[in-house]
PDB file of N, CA, C and O in Angstrom:
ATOM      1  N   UNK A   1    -162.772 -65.806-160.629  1.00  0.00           N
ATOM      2  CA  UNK A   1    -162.354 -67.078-160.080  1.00  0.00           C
ATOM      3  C   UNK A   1    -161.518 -67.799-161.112  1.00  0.00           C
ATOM      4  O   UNK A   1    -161.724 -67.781-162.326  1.00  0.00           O
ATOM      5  N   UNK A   2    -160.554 -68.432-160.482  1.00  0.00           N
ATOM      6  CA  UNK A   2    -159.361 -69.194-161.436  1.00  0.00           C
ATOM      7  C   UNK A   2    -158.769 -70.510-160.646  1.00  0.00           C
ATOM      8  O   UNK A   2    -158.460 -70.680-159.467  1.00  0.00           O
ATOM      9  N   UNK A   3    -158.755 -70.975-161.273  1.00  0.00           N
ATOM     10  CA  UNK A   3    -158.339 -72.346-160.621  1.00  0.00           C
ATOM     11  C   UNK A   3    -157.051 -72.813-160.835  1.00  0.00           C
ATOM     12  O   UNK A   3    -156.778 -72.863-162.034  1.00  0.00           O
ATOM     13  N   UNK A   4    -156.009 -73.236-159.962  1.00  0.00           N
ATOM     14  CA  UNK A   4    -154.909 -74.170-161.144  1.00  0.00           C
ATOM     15  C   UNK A   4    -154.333 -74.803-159.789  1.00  0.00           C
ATOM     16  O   UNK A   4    -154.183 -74.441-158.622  1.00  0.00           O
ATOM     17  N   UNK A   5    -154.113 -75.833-160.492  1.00  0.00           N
ATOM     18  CA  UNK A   5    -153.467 -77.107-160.024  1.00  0.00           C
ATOM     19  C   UNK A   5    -151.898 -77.132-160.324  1.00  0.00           C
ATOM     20  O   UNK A   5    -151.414 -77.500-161.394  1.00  0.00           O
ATOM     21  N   UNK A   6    -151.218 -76.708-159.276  1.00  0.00           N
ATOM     22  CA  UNK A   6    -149.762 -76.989-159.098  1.00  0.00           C
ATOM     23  C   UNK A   6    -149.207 -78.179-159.449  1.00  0.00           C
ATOM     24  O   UNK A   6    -149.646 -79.147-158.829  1.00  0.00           O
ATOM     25  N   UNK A   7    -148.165 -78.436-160.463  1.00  0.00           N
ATOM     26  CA  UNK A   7    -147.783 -80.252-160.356  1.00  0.00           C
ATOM     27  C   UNK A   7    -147.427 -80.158-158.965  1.00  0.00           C
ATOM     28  O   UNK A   7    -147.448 -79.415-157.983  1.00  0.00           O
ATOM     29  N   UNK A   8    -146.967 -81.706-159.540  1.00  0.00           N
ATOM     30  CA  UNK A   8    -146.556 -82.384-158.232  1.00  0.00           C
ATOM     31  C   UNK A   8    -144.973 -81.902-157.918  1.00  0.00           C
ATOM     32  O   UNK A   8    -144.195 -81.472-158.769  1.00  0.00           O
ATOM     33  N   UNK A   9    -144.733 -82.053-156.701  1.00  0.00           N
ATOM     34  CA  UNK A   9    -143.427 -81.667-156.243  1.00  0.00           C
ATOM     35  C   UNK A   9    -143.222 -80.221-156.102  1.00  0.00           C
ATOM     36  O   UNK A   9    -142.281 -79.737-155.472  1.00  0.00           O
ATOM     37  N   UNK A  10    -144.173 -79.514-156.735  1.00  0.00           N
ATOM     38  CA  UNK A  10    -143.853 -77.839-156.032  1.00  0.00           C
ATOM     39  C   UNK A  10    -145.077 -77.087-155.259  1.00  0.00           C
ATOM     40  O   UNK A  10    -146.301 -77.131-155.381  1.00  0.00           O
ATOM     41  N   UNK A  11    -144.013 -76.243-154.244  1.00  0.00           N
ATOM     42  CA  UNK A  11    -144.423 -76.009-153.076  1.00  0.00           C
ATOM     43  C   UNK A  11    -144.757 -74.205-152.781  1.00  0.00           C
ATOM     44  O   UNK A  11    -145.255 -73.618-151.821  1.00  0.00           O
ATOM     45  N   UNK A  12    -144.191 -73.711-154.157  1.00  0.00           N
ATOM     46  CA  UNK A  12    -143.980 -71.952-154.004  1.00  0.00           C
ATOM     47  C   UNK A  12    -144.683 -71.934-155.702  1.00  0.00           C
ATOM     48  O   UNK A  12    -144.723 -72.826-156.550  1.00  0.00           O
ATOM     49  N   UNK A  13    -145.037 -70.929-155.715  1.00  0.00           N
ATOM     50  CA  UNK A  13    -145.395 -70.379-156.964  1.00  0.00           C
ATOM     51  C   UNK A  13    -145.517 -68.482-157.024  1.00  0.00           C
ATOM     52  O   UNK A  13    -145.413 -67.830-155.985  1.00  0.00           O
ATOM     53  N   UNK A  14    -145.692 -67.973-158.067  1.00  0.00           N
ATOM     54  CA  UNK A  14    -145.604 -66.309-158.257  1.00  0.00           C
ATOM     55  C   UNK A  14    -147.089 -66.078-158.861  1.00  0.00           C
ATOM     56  O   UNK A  14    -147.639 -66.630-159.814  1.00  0.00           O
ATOM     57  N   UNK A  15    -147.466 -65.248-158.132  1.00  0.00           N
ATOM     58  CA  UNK A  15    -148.827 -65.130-159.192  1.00  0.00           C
ATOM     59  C   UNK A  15    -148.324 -63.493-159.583  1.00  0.00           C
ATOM     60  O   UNK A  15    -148.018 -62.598-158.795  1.00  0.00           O
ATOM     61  N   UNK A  16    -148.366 -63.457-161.376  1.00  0.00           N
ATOM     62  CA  UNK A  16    -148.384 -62.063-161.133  1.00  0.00           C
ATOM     63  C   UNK A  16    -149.645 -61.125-162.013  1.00  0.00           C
ATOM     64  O   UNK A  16    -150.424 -61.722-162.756  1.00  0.00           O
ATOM     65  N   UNK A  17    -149.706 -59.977-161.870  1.00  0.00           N
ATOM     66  CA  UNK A  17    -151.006 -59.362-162.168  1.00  0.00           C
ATOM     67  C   UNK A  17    -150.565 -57.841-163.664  1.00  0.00           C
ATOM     68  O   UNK A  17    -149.632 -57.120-164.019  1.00  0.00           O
ATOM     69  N   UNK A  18    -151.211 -57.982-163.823  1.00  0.00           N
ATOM     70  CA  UNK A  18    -150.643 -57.069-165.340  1.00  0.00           C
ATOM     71  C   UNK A  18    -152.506 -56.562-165.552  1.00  0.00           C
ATOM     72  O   UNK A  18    -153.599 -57.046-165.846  1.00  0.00           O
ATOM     73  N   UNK A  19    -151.734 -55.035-165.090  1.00  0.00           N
ATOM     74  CA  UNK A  19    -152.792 -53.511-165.399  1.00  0.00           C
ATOM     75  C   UNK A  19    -152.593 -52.772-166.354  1.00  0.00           C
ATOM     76  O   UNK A  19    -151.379 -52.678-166.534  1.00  0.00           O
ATOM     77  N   UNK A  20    -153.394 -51.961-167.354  1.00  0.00           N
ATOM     78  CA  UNK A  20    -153.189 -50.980-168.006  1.00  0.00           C
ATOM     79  C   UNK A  20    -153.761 -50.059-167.750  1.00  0.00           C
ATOM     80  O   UNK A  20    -154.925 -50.461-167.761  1.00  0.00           O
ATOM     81  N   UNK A  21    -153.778 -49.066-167.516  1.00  0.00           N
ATOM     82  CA  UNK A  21    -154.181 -47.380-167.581  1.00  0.00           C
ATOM     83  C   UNK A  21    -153.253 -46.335-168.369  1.00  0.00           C
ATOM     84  O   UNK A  21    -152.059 -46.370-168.665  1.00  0.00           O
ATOM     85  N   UNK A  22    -154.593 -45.088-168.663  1.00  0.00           N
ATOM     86  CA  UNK A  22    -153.834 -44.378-169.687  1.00  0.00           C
ATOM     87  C   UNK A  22    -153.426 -43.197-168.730  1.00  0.00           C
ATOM     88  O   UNK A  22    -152.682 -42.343-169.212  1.00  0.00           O
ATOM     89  N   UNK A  23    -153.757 -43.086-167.678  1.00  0.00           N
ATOM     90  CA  UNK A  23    -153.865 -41.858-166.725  1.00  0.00           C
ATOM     91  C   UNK A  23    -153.643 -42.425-165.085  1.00  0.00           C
ATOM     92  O   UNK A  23    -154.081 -43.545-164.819  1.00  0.00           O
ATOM     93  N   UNK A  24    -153.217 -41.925-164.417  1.00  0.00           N
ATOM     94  CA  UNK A  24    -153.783 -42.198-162.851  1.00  0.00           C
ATOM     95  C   UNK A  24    -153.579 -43.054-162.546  1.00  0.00           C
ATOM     96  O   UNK A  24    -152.745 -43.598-163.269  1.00  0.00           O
ATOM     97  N   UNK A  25    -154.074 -43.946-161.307  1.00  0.00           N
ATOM     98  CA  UNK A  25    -153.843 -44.800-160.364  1.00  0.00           C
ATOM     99  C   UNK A  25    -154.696 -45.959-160.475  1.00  0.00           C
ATOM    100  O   UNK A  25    -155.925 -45.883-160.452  1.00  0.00           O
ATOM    101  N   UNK A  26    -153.832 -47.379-160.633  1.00  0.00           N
ATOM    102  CA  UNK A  26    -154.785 -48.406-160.389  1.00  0.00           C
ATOM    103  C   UNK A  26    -155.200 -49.264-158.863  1.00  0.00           C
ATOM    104  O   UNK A  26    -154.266 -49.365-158.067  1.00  0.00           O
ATOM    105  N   UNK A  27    -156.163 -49.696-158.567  1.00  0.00           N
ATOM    106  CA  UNK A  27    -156.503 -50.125-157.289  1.00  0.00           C
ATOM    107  C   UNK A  27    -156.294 -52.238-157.497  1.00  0.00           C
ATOM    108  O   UNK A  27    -156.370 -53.069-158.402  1.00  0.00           O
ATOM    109  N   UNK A  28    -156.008 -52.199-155.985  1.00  0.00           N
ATOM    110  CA  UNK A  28    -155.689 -54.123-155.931  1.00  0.00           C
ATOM    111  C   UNK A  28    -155.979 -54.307-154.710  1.00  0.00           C
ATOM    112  O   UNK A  28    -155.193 -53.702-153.980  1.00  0.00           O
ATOM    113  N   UNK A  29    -157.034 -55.075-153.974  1.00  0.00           N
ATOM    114  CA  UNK A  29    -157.458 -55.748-152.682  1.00  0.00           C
ATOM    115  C   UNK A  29    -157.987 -56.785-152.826  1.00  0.00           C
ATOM    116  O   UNK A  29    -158.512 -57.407-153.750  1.00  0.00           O
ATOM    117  N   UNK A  30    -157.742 -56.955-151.516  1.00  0.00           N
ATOM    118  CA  UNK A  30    -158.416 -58.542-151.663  1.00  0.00           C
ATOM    119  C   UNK A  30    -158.190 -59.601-152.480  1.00  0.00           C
ATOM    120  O   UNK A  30    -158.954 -59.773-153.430  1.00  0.00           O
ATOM    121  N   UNK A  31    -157.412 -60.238-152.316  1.00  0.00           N
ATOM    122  CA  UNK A  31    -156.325 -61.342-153.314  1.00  0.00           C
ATOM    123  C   UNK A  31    -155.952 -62.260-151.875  1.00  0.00           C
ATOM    124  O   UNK A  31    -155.364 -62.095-150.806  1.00  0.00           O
ATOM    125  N   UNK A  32    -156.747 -63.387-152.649  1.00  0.00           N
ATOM    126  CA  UNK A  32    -157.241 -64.666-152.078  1.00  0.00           C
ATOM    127  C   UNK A  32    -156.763 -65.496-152.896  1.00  0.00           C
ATOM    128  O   UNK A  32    -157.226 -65.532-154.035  1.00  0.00           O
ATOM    129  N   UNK A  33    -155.705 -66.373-152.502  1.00  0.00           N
ATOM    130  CA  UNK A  33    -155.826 -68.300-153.389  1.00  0.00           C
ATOM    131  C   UNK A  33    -156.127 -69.191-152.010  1.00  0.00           C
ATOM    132  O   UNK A  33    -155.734 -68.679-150.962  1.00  0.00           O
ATOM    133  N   UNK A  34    -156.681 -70.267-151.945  1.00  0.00           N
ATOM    134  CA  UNK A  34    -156.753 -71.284-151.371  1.00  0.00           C
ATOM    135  C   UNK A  34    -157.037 -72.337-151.706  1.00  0.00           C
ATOM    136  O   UNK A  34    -157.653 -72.526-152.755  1.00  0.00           O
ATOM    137  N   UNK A  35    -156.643 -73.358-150.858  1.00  0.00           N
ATOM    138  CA  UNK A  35    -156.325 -74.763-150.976  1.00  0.00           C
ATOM    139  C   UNK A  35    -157.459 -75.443-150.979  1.00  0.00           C
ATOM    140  O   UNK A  35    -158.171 -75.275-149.988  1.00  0.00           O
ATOM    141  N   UNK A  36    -158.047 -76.565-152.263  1.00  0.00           N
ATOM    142  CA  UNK A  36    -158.996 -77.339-151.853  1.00  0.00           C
ATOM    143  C   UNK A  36    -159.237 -77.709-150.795  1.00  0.00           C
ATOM    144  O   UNK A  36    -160.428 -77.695-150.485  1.00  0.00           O
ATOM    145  N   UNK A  37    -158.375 -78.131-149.921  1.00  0.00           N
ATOM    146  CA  UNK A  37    -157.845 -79.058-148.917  1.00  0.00           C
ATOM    147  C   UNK A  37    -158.564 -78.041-147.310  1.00  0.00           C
ATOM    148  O   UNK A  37    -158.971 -78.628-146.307  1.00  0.00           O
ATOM    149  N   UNK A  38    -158.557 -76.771-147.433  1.00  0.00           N
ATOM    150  CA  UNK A  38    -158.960 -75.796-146.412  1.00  0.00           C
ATOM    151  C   UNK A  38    -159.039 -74.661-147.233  1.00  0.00           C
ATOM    152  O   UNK A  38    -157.976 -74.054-147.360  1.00  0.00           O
ATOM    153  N   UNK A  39    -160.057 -74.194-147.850  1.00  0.00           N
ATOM    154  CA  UNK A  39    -160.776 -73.414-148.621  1.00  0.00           C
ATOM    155  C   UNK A  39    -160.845 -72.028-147.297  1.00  0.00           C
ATOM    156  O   UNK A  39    -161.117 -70.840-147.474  1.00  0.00           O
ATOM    157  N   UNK A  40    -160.643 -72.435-146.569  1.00  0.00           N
ATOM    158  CA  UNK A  40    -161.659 -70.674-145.009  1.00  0.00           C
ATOM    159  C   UNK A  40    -159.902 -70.175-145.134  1.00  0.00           C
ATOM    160  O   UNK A  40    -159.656 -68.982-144.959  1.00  0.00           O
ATOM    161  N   UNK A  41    -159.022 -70.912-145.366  1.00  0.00           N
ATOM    162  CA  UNK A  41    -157.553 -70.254-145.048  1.00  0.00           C
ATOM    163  C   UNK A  41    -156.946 -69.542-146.435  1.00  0.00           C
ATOM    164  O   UNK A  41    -156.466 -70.229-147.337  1.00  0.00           O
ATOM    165  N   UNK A  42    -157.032 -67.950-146.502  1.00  0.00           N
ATOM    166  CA  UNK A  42    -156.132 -67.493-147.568  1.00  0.00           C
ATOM    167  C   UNK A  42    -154.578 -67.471-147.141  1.00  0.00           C
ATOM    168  O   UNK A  42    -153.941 -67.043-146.180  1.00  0.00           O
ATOM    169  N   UNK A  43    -154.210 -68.341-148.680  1.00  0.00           N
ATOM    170  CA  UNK A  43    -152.665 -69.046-148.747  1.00  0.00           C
ATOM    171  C   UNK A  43    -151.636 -67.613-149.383  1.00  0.00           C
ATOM    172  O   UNK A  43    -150.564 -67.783-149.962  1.00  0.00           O
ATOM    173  N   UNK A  44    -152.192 -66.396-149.140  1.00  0.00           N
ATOM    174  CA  UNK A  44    -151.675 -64.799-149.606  1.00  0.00           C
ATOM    175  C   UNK A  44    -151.562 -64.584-148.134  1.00  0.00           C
ATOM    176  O   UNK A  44    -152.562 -64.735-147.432  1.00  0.00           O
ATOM    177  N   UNK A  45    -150.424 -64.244-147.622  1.00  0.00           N
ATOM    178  CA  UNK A  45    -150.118 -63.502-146.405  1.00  0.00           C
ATOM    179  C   UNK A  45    -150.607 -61.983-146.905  1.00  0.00           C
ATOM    180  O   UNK A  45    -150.669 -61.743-148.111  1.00  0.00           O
ATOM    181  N   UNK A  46    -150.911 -61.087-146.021  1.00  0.00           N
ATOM    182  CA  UNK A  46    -151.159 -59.779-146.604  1.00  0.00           C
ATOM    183  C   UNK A  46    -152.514 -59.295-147.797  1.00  0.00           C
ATOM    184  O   UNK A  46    -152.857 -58.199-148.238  1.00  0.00           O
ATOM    185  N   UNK A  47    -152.952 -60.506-147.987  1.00  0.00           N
ATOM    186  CA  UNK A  47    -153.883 -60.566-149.408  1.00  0.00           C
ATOM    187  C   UNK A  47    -154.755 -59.304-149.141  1.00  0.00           C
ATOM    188  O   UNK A  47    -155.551 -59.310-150.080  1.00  0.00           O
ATOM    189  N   UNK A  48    -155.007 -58.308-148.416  1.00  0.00           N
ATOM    190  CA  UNK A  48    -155.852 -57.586-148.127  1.00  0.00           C
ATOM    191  C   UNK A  48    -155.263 -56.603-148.209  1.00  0.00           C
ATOM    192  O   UNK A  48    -155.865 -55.736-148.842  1.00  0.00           O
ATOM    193  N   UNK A  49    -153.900 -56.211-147.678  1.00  0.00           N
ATOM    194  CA  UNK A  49    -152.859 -55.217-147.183  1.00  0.00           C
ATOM    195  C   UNK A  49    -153.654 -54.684-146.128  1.00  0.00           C
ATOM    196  O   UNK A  49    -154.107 -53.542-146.199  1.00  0.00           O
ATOM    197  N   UNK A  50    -153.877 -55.517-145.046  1.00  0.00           N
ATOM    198  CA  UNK A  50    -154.534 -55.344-143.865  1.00  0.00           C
ATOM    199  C   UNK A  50    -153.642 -54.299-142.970  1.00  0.00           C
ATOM    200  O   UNK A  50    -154.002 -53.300-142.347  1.00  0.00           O
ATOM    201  N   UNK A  51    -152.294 -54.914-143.140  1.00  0.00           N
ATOM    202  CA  UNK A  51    -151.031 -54.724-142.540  1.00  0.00           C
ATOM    203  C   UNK A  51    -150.963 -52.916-142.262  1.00  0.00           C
ATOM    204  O   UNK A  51    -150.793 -52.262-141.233  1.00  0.00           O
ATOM    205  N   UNK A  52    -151.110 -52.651-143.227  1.00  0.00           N
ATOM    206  CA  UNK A  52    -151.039 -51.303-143.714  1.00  0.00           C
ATOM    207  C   UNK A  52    -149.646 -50.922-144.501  1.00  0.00           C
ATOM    208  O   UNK A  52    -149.483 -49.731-144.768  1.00  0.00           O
ATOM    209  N   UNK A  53    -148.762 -51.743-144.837  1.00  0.00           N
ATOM    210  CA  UNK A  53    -147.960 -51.796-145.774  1.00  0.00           C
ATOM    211  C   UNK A  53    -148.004 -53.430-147.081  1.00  0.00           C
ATOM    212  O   UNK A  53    -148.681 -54.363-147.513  1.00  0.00           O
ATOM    213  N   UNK A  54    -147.430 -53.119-147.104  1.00  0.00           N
ATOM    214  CA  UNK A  54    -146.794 -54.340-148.518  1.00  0.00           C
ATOM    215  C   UNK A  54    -146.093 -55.068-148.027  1.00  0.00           C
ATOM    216  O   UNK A  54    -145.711 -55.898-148.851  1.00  0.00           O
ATOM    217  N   UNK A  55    -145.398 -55.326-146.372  1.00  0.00           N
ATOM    218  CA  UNK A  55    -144.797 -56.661-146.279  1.00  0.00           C
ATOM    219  C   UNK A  55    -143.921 -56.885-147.733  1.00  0.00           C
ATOM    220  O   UNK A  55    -143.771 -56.316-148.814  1.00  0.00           O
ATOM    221  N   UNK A  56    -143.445 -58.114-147.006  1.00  0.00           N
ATOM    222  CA  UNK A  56    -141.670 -58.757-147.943  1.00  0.00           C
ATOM    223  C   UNK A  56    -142.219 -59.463-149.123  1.00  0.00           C
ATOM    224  O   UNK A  56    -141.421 -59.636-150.044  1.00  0.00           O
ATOM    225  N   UNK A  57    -143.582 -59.960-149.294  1.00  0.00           N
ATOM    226  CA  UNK A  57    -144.209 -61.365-150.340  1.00  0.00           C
ATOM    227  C   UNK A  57    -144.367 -60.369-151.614  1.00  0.00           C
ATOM    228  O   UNK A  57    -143.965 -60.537-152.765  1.00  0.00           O
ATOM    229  N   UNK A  58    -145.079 -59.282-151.047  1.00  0.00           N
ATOM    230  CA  UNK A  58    -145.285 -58.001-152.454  1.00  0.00           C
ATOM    231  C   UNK A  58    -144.359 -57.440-153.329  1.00  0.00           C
ATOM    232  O   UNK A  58    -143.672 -56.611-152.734  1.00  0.00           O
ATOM    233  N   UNK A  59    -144.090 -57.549-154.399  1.00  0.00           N
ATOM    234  CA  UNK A  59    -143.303 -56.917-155.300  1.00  0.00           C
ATOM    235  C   UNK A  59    -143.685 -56.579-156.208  1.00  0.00           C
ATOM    236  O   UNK A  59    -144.421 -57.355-156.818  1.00  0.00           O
ATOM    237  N   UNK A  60    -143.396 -55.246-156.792  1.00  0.00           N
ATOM    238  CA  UNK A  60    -144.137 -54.402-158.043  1.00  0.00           C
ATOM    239  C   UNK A  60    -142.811 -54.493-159.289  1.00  0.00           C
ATOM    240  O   UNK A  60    -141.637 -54.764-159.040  1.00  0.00           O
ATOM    241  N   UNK A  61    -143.187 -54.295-160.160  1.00  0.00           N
ATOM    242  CA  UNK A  61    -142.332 -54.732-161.599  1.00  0.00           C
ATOM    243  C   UNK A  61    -142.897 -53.985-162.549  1.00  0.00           C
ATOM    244  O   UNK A  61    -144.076 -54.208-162.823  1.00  0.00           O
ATOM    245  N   UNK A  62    -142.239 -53.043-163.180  1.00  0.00           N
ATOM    246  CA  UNK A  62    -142.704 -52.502-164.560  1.00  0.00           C
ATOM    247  C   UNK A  62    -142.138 -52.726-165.313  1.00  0.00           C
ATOM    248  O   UNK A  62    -141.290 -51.834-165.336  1.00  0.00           O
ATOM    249  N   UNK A  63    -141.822 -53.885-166.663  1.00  0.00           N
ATOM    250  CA  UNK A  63    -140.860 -53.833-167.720  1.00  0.00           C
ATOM    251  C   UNK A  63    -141.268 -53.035-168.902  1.00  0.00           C
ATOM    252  O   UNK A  63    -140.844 -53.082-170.056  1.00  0.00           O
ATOM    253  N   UNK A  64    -142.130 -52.337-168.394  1.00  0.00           N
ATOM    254  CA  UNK A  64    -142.074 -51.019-169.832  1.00  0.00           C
ATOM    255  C   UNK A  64    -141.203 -50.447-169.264  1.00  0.00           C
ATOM    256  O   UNK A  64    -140.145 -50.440-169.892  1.00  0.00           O
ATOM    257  N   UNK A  65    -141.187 -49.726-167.894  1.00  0.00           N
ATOM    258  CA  UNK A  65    -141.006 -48.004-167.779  1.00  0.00           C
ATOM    259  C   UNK A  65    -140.341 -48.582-166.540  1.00  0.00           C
ATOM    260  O   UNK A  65    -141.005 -49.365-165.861  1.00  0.00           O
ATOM    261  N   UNK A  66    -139.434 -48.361-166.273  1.00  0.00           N
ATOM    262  CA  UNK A  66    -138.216 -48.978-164.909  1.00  0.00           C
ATOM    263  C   UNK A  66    -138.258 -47.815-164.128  1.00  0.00           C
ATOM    264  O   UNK A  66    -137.784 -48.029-163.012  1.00  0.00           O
ATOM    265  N   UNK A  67    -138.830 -46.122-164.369  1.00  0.00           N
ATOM    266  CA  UNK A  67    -138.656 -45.312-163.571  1.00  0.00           C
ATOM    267  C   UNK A  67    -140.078 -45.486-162.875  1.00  0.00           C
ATOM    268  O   UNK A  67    -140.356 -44.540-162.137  1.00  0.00           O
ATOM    269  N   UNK A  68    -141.082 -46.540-162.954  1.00  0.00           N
ATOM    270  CA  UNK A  68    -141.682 -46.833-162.351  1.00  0.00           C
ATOM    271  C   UNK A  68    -141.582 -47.658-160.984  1.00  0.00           C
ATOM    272  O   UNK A  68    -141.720 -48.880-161.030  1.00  0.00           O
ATOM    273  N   UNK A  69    -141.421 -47.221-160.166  1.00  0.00           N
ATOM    274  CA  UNK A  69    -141.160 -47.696-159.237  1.00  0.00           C
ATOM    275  C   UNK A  69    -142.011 -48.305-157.940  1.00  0.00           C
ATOM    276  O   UNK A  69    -141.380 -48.840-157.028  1.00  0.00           O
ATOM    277  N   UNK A  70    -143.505 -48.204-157.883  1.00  0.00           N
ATOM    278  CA  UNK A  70    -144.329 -49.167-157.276  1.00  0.00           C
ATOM    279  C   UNK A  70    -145.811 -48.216-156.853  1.00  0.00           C
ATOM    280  O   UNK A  70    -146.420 -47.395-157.539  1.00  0.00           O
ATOM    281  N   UNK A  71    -145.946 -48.470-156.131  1.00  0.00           N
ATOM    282  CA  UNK A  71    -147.066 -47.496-155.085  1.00  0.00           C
ATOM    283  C   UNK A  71    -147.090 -47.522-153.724  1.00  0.00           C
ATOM    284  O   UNK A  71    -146.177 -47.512-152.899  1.00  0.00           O
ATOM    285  N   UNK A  72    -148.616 -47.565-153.585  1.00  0.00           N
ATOM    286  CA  UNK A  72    -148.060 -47.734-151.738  1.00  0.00           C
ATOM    287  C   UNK A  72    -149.575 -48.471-151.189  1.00  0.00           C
ATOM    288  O   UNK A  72    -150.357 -49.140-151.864  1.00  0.00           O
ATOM    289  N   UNK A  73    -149.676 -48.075-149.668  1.00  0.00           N
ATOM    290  CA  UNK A  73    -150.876 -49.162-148.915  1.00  0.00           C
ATOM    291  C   UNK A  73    -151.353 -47.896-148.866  1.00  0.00           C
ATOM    292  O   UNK A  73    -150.656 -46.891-148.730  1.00  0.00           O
ATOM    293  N   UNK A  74    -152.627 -47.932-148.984  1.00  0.00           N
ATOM    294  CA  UNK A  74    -153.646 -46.447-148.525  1.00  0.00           C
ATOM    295  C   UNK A  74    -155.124 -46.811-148.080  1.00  0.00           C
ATOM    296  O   UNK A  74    -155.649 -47.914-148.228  1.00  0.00           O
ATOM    297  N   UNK A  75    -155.616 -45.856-147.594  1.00  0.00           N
ATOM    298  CA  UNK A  75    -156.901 -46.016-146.256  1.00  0.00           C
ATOM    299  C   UNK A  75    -157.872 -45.498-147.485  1.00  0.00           C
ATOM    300  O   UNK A  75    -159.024 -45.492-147.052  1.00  0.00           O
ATOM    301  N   UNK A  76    -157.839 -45.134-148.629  1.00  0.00           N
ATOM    302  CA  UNK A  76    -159.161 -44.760-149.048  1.00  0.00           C
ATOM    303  C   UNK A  76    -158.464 -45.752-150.649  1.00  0.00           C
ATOM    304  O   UNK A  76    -157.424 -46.304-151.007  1.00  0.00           O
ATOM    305  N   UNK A  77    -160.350 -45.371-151.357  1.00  0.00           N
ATOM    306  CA  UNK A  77    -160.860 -46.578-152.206  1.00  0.00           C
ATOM    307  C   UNK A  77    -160.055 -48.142-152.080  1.00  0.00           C
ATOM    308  O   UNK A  77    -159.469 -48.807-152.934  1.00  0.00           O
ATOM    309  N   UNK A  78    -160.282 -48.354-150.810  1.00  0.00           N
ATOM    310  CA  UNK A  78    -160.409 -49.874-150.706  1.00  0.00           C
ATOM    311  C   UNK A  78    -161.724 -50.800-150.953  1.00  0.00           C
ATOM    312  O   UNK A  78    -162.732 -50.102-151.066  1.00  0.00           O
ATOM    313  N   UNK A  79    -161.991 -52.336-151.076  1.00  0.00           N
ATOM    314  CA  UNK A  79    -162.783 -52.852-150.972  1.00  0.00           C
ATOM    315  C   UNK A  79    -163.525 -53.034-150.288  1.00  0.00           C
ATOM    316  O   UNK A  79    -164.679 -52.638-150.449  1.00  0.00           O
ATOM    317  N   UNK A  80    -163.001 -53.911-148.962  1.00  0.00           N
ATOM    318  CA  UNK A  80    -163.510 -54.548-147.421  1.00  0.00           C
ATOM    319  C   UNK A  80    -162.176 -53.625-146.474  1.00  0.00           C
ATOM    320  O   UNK A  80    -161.525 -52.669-146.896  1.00  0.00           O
ATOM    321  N   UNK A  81    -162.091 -54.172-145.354  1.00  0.00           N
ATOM    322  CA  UNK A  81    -161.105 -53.738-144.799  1.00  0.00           C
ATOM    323  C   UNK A  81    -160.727 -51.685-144.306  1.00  0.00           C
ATOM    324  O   UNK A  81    -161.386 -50.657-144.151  1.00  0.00           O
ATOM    325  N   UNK A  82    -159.730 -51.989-144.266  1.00  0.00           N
ATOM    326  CA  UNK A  82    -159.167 -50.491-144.213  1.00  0.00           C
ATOM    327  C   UNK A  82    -157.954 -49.768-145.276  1.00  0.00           C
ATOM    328  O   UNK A  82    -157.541 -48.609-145.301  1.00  0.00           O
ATOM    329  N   UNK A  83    -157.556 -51.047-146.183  1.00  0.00           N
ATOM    330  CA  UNK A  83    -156.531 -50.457-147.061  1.00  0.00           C
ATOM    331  C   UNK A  83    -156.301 -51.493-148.373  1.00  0.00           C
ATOM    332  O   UNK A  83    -156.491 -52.710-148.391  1.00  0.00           O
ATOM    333  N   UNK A  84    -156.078 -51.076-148.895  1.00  0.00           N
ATOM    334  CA  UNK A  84    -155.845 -51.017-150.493  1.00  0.00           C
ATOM    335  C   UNK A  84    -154.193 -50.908-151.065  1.00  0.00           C
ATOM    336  O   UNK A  84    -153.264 -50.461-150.393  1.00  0.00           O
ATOM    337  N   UNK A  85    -154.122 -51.276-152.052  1.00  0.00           N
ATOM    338  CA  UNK A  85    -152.793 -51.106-152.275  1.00  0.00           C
ATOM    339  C   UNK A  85    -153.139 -50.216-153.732  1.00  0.00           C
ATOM    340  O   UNK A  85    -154.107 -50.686-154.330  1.00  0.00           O
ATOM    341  N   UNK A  86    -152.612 -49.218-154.281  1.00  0.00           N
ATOM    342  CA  UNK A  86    -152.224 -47.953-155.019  1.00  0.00           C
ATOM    343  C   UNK A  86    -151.347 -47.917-156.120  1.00  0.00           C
ATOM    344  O   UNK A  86    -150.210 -47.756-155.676  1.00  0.00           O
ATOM    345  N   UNK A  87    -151.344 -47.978-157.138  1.00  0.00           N
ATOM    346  CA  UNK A  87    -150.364 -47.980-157.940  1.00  0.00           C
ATOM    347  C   UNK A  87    -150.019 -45.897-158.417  1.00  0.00           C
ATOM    348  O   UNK A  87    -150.700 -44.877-158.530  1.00  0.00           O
ATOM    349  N   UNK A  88    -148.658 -46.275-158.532  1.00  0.00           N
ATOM    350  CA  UNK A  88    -148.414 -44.773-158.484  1.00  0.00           C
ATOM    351  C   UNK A  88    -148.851 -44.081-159.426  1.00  0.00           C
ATOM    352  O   UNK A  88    -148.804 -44.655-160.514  1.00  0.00           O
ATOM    353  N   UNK A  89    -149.292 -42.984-159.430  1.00  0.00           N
ATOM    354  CA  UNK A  89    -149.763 -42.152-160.612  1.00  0.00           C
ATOM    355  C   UNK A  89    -149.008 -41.725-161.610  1.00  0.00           C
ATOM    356  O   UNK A  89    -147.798 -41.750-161.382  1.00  0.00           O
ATOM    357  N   UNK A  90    -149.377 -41.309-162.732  1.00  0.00           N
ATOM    358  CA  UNK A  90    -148.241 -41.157-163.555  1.00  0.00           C
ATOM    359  C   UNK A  90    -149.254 -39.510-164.153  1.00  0.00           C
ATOM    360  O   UNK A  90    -148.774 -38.766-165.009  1.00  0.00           O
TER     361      UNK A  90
END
């Protein structure tokens, strides 16, 4: 759990997430922020990758290794749900 308070006047923000592994594939579900204001509503479209893809909000970034190029949505080792998002193996 993490908390932060947006100033005032902005309306968008980036959350981003930074993994290390020495081998293999890392796992990401279930990614939730919400609003004091209505706490039952996650403010992450996709936060689950319910979808069964990554949708337009998702973007993967490697500034070590640029021939890294992302992963994908997959049906096994997820959390809740039916899918998970995958980081590519190396």
């Amino acid at each position: 759990f993490y908390a932060f308070v947006a100033p005032a006047g902005v309306s968008q923000a980036m959350i981003a997430f930074h993994f290390t592994t020495d081998w293999g594939s890392w796992y990401l579900d279930d990614v939730t922020v919400q609003s004091p204001a209505n706490p039952s509503r996650n403010l992450i479209d996709n936060g689950a990758f319910e979808s069964g893809n990554l949708g337009s909000q998702w973007k993967f970034c490697d500034t070590r290794f640029s021939w890294l190029t992302g992963g994908s949505v997959v049906s096994h080792t997820h959390n809740f749900g039916s899918y998970a998002y995958e980081s590519q193996g190396m």
